[in-house]
C-alpha positions as CSV (number, residue, x, y, z in Angstrom):
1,X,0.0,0.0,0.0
2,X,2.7,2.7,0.9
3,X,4.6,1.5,-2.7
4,X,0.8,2.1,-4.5
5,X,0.2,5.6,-2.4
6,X,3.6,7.2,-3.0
7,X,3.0,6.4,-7.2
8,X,-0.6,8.0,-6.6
9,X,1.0,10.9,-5.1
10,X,3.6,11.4,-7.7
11,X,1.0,11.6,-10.4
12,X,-1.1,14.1,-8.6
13,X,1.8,16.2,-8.0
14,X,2.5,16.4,-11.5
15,X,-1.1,17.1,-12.6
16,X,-1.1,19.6,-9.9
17,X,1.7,21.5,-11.4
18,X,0.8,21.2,-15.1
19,X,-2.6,22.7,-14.3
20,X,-0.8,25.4,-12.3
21,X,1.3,26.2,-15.2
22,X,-1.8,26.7,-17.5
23,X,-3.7,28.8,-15.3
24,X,-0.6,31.0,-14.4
25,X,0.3,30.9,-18.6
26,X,-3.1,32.1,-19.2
27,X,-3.3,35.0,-16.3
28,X,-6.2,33.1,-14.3
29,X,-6.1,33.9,-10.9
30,X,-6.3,31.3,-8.3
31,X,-7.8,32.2,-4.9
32,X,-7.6,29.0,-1.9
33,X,-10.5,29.1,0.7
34,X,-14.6,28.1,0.8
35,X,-16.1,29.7,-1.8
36,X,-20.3,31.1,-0.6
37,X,-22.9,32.8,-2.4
38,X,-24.0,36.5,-0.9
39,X,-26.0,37.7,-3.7
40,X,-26.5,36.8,-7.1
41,X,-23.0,38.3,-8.4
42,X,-21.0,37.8,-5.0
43,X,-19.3,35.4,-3.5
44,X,-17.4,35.4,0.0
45,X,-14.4,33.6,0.1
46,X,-12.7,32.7,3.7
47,X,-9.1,32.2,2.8
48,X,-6.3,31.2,5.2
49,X,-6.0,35.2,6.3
50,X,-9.5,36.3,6.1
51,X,-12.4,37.1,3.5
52,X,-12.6,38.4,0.5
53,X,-15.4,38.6,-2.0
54,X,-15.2,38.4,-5.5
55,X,-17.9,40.3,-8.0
56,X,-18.6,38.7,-11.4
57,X,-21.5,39.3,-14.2
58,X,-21.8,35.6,-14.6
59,X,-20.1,32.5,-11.9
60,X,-19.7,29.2,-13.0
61,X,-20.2,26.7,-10.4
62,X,-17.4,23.5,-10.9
63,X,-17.3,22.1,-7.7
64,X,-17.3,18.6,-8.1
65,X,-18.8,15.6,-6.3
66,X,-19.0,14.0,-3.2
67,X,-20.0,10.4,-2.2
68,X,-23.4,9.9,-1.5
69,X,-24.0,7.5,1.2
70,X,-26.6,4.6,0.6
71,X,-29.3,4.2,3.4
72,X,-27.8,1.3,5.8
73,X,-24.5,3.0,5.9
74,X,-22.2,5.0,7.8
75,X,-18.6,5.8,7.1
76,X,-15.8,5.6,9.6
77,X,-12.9,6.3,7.8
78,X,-11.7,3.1,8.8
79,X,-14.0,-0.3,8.3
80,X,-16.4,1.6,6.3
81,X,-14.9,3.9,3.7
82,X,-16.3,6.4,1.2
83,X,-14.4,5.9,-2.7
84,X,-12.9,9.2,-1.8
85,X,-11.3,7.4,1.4
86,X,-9.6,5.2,-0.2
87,X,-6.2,7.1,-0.3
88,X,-6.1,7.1,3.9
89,X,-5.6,3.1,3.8
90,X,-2.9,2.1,5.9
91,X,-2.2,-1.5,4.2
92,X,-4.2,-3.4,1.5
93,X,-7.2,-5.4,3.5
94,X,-7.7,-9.1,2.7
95,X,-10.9,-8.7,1.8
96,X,-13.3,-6.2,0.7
97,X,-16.8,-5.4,-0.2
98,X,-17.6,-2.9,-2.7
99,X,-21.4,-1.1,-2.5
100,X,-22.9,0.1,-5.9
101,X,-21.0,-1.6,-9.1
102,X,-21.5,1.4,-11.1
103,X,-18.5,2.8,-13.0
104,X,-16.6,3.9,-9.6
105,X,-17.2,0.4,-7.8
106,X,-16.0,-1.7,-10.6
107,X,-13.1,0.4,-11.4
108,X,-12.0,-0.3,-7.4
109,X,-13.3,-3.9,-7.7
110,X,-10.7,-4.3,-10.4
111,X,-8.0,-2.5,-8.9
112,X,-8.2,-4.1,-5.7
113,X,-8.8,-7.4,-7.1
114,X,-5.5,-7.2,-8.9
115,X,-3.4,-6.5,-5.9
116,X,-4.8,-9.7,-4.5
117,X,-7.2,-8.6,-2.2
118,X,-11.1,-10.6,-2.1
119,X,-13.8,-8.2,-3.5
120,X,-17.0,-8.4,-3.0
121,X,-19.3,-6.0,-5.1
122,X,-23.4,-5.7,-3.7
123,X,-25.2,-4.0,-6.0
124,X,-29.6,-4.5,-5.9
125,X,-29.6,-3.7,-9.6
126,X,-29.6,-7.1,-11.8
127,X,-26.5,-6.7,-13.1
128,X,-23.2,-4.3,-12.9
129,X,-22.8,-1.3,-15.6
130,X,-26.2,-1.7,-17.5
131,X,-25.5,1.2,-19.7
132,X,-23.0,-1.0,-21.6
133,X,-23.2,-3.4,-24.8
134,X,-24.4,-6.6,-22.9
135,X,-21.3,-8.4,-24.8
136,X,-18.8,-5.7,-23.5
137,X,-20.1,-6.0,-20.1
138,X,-20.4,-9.8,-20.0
139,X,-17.2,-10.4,-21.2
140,X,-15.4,-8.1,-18.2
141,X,-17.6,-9.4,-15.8
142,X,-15.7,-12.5,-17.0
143,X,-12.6,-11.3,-16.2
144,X,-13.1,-10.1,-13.2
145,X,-14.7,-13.1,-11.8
146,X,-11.4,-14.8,-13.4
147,X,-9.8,-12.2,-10.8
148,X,-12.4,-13.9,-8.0
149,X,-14.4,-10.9,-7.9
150,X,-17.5,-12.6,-6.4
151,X,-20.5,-10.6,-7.9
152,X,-24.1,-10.3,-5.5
153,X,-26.2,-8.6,-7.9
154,X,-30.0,-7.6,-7.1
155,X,-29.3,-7.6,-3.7
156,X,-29.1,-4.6,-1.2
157,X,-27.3,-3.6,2.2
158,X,-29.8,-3.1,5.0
159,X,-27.2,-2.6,7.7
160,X,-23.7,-3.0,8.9
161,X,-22.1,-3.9,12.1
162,X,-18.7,-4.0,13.6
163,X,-17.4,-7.2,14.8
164,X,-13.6,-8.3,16.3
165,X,-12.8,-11.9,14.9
166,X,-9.8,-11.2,15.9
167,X,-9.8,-7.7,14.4
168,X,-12.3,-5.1,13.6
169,X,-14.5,-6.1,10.5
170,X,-17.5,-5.3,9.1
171,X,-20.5,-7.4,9.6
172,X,-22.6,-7.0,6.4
173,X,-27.1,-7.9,6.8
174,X,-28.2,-7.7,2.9
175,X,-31.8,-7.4,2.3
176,X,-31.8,-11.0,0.9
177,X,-31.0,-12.1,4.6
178,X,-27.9,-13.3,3.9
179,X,-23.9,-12.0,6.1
180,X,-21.2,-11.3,4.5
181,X,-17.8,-9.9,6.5
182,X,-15.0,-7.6,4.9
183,X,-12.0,-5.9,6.7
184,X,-13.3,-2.8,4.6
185,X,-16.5,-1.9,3.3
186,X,-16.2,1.0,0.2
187,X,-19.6,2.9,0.0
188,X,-19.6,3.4,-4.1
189,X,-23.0,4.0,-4.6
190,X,-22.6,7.3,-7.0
191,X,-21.8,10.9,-6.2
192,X,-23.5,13.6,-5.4
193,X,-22.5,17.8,-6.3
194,X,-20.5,19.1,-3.6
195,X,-22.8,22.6,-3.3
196,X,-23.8,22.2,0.3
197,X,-21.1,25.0,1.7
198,X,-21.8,27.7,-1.4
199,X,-25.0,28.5,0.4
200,X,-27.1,28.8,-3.2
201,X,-30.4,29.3,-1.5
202,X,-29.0,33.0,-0.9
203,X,-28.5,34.0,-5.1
204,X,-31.5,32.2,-6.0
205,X,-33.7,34.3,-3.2
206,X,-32.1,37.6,-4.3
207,X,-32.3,36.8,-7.3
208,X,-35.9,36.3,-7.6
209,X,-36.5,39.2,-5.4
């Protein structure tokens, strides 16, 4: 794991820097704090020395997603993980379940898979990734089962305890009535936009008004 995190780190550095280099390049300036609506044309930024607001005819809002968290489920940051967790592991689990085998569970399903570790994908649609050609999808559901990726399709997660046997793992109930254990759970049951903090209730009210 510490071998797969320092890679990981490397390549975000390097994005980092080559987007840094286009903005700078292109005389966009970047300011760091939490961004929040005051009026329709305002935002109040709290940076690391204070506030500052920022005027603009028109904002465009790119914030990104969040994990949303299926009903059933709540992350620790340690048993049960969000997708965006992922990074804090200490060391690779033995096994682990994956929640939601949409395009962010089966990418970690694979991934994990090939570094060894038992995955487990729940999902209570029929079957993973419908939007895809039924022979593309059968034939890497193939594959990944040749990785022992064990697939319970149609099928949901109604609750989740912690259990020591001997260490801390997660005790899964599905809706089907049957248990399954992991070391880690990963909730990857789609995102959600990351607005909550931006306070967009306050331009939409002025604005109207």
């Amino acid at each position: 794991m510490p071998q797969l995190l320092g890679q990981v780190g490397h390549v975000m550095q390097r994005e980092m820097q080559i987007i840094s280099d286009a903005l700078r390049r292109n005389d966009v300036e970047l300011v760091h704090g939490l961004a929040s609506f005051v009026d329709p044309h305002t935002v109040r930024v709290e940076t690391g020395t204070g506030q500052r607001l920022l005027t603009a005819d028109h904002i465009l809002l790119a914030v990104g997603t969040r994990p949303s968290q299926p009903p059933g489920m709540a992350p620790d940051g340690h048993t049960v993980i969000t997708s965006d967790d992922i990074l804090t592991l200490p060391q690779l689990p033995r096994t682990m379940a994956v929640v939601g085998a949409g395009v962010i569970g089966i990418e970690y399903a694979s991934m994990f898979a090939a570094l060894g570790v038992h995955v487990t994908v729940i999902d209570q649609r029929p079957r993973p990734l419908e939007f895809l050609d039924q022979e593309m999808g059968d034939a890497l559901l193939h594959q990944l089962r040749n990785s022992d990726v064990l697939f319970r399709c149609g099928d949901a997660v109604e609750h989740i305890d912690m259990v020591q046997t001997p260490q801390r793992q997660g005790l899964i109930r599905l809706a089907s009535g049957k248990y399954l254990v992991a070391d880690v759970i990963v909730c990857a049951a789609g995102r959600v936009g990351a607005t909550e903090a931006l306070h967009l209730a306050a331009p939409h009210r002025l604005g109207r008004a």
